[in-house]
KETOR-82821 format. One record per residue (C-alpha): x, y, z; residue in three letters. Coordinates in steps of 0.05 Angstrom, whole numbers, plus 32768, in hexadecimal, padded with zeros to 4 digits. Example, Ala and Ser with C-alpha at 12.3 -4.5 7.8 and 13.67 -1.06 7.14 Angstrom:
80F67FA6809CALA/81117FEB808FSER/
This chain:
8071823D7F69UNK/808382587FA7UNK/8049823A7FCEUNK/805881F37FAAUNK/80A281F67FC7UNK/80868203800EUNK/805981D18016UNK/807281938039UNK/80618154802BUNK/80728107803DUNK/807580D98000UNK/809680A5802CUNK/80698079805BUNK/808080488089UNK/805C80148096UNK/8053801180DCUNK/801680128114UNK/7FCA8026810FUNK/7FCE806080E1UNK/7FEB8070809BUNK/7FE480BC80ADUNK/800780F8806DUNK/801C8125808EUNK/802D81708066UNK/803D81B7808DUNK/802881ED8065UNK/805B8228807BUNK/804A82688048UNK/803A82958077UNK/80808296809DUNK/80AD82CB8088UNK/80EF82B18076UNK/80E8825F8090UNK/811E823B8094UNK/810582018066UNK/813381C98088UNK/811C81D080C5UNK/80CF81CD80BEUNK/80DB8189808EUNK/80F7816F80D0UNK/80BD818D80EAUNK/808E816880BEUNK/80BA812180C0UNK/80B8812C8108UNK/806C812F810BUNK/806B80F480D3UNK/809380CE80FFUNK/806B80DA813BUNK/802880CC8122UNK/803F808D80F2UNK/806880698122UNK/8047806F8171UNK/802480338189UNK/7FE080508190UNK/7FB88015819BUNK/7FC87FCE81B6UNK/7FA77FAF817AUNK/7FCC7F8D8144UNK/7FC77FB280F5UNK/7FD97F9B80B8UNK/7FF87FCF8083UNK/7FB97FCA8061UNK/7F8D7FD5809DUNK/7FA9800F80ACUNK/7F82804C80BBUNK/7F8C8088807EUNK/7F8A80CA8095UNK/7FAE81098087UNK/7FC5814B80B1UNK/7FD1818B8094UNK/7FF181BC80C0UNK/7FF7820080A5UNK/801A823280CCUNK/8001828280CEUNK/803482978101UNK/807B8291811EUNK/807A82B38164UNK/80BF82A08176UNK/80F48272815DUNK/80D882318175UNK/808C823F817DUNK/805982488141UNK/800B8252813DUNK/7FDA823F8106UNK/7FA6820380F8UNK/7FAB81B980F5UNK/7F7D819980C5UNK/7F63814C80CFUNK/7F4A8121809BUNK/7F3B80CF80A1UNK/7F14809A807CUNK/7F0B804F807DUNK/7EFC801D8044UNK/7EB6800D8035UNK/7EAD7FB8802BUNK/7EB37F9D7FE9UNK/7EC27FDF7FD1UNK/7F0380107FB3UNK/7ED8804A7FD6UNK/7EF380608022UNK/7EB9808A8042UNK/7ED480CD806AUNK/7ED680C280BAUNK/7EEE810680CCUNK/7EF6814C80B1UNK/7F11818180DFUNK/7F2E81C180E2UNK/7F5481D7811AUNK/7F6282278121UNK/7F84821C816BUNK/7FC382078158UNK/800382198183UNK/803A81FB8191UNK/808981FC81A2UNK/80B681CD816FUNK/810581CA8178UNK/812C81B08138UNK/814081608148UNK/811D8159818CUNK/80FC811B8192UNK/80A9812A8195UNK/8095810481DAUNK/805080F481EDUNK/803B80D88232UNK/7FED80CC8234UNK/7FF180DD8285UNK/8011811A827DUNK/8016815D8250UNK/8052815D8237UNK/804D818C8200UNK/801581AE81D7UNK/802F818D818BUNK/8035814C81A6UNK/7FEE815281D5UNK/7FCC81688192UNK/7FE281368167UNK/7FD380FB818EUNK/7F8D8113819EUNK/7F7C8115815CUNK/7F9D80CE814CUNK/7F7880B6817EUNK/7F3C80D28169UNK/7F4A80B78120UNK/7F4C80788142UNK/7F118076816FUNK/7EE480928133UNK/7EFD8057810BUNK/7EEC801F8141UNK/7EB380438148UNK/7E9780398103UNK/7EA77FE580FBUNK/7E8B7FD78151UNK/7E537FF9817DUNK/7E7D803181A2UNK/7EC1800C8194UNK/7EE880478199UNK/7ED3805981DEUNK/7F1D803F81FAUNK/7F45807681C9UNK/7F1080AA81D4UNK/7F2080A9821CUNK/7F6680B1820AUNK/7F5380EC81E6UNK/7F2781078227UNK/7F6C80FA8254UNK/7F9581288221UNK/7F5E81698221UNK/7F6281528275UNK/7FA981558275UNK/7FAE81918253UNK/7F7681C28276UNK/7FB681E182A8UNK/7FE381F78266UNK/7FD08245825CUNK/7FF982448223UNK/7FCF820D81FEUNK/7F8F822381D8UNK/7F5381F081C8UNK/7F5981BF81FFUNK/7F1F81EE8236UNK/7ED481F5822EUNK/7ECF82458234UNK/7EFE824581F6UNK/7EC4823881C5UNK/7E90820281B2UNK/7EBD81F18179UNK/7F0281CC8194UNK/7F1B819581B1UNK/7F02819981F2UNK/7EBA819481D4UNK/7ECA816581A0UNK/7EE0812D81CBUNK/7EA381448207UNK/7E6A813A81CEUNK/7E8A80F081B8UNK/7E8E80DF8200UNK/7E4980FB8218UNK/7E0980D78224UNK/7DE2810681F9UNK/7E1280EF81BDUNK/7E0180A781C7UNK/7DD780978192UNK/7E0480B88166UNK/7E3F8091817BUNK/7E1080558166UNK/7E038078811CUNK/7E4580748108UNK/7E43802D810CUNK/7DFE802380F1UNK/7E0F805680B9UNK/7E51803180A4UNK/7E537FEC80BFUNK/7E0C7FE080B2UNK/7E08800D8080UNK/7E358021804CUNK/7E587FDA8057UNK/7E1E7FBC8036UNK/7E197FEF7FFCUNK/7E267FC17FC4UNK/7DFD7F857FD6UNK/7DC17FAB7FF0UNK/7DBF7FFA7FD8UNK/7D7780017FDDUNK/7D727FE38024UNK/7DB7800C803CUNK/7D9A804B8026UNK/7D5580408052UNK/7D82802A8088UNK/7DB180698087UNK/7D7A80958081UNK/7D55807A80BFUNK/7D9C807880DEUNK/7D9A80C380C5UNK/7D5980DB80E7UNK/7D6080B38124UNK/7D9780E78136UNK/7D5F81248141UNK/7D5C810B818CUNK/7D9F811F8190UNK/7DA181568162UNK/7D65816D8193UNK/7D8E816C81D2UNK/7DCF818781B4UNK/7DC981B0817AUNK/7E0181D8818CUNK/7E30819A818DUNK/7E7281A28167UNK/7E7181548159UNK/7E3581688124UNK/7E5C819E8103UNK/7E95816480F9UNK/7E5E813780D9UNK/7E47815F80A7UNK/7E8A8173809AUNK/7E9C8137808EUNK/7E6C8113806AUNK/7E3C81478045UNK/7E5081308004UNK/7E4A80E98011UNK/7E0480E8802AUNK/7DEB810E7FF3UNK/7E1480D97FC2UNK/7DED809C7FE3UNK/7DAE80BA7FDBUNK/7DB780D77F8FUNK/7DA080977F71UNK/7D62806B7F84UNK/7D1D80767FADUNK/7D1D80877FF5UNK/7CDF80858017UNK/7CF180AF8052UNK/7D0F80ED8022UNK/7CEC81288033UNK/7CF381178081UNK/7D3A8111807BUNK/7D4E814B8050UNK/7D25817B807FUNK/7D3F815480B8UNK/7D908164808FUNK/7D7B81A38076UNK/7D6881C080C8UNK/7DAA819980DDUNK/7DDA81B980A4UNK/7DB581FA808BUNK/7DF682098066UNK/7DF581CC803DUNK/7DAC81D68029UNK/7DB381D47FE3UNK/7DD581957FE3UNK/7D9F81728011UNK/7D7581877FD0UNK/7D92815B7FAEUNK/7D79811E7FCAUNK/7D36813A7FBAUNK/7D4081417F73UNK/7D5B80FE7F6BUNK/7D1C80D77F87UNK/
């Protein structure tokens, strides 16, 4: 029960800009929280991320991007500044379908920040202004380019720019965690350096030939989409070749593990064995799953 009580979460959604974003702060860990002030703390961030004009571009209600952020908070180090992980979800809708195909999975483990009770979250995209606020609109920005991404060739290269300029605007702030390369192969700095990189290219063009091309067409044409997703599939070993180390693979099969293996559990797929070997050396972990395709040829 206790956990239940302690977990925030928004039931309200405004309808308003480029993402329809839940937003829920998980604060068990805290000794003693004062539960008013981190529901102003999650409002706050609901607000922030609901309600900022993160594109130029025109949405509908229904066109707006889902996604979901679950903070959960391990730490209080003083009254106003907290430590724990931010976790990143976001989909889009697949044509002529009720299905919406996962874009992004992430967990983030470098999470601190300062939050005062009723003071107004400000972002500036030329300068850091403060960690929570830097954070959150990297990632909604991200969520954004990895959408445009999937329905035009490369269409989110504009917001993951924006993205670059916030892990650029941050790398002075010794206080902030995530944003510089020595801090690990897993964080924002090398997120955002693997989308941008020329050794990522072809990749950049898989997400659009995986969804646009792809999954798009599901309904009308399964048997073609699933030759085209699984050539889309192995034409990533040049990159995987060149970068195996690159965080932005980690986030792919993260993300969509469970989906490839549900396009290829029904039907004949000529290509099989290539591309489960070619899965099974990219995701090791997964490797039972990958067997699945196998046994459904």
């Amino acid at each position: 029960m206790r956990l239940f009580c302690i977990i925030l979460f928004s039931p309200i959604y405004f309808f308003a800009q480029e993402l329809n974003c839940k937003v829920s702060i998980n604060y068990s860990s805290i000794p003693s929280p004062n539960k008013e002030m981190f529901n102003s703390m999650r409002q706050s961030i609901y607000e922030f991320i609901n309600n900022t004009n993160w594109t130029n571009d025109i949405f509908e209600n229904e066109e707006r991007i889902d996604c979901t952020i679950l903070i959960r908070l391990d730490q209080q180090i003083s009254s106003d500044e907290y430590s724990g992980s931010i976790s990143v979800q976001s989909s889009r809708p697949i044509f002529k379908t009720l299905y919406n195909s996962p874009l992004l999975n992430i967990f983030d483990n470098q999470f601190r920040f300062k939050y005062v009770e009723f003071q107004t979250l400000e972002f500036n995209e030329n300068n850091h202004l403060s960690n929570l606020t830097s954070i959150l609109a990297y990632y909604a920005y991200l969520i954004i380019g990895m959408d445009y991404d999937t329905f035009s060739l490369k269409g989110g290269d504009i917001f993951f720019k924006k993205a670059e300029k916030i892990v650029s605007n941050a790398q002075n702030d010794n206080y902030a965690t995530g944003w510089k390369s020595f801090e690990g192969l897993d964080n924002r700095y090398w997120l955002i350096e693997n989308i941008l990189s020329l050794d990522f290219e072809n990749m950049r063009s898989f997400y659009y030939k995986y969804h646009r091309e792809g999954l798009d067409n599901f309904t009308e044409k399964p048997d073609f989409v699933r030759e085209h997703i699984a050539e889309s599939i192995i034409s990533l070993r040049s990159v995987w070749n060149q970068r195996q180390r690159g965080y932005l693979f980690q986030i792919f099969f993260d993300t969509k593990t469970d989906e490839i293996v549900n396009v290829f559990s029904q039907g004949n797929l000529m290509q099989s064995d290539q591309l489960v070997n070619l899965l099974t050396e990219m995701s090791p972990n997964s490797s039972e799953k990958w067997k699945k395709i196998l046994s459904s040829q």
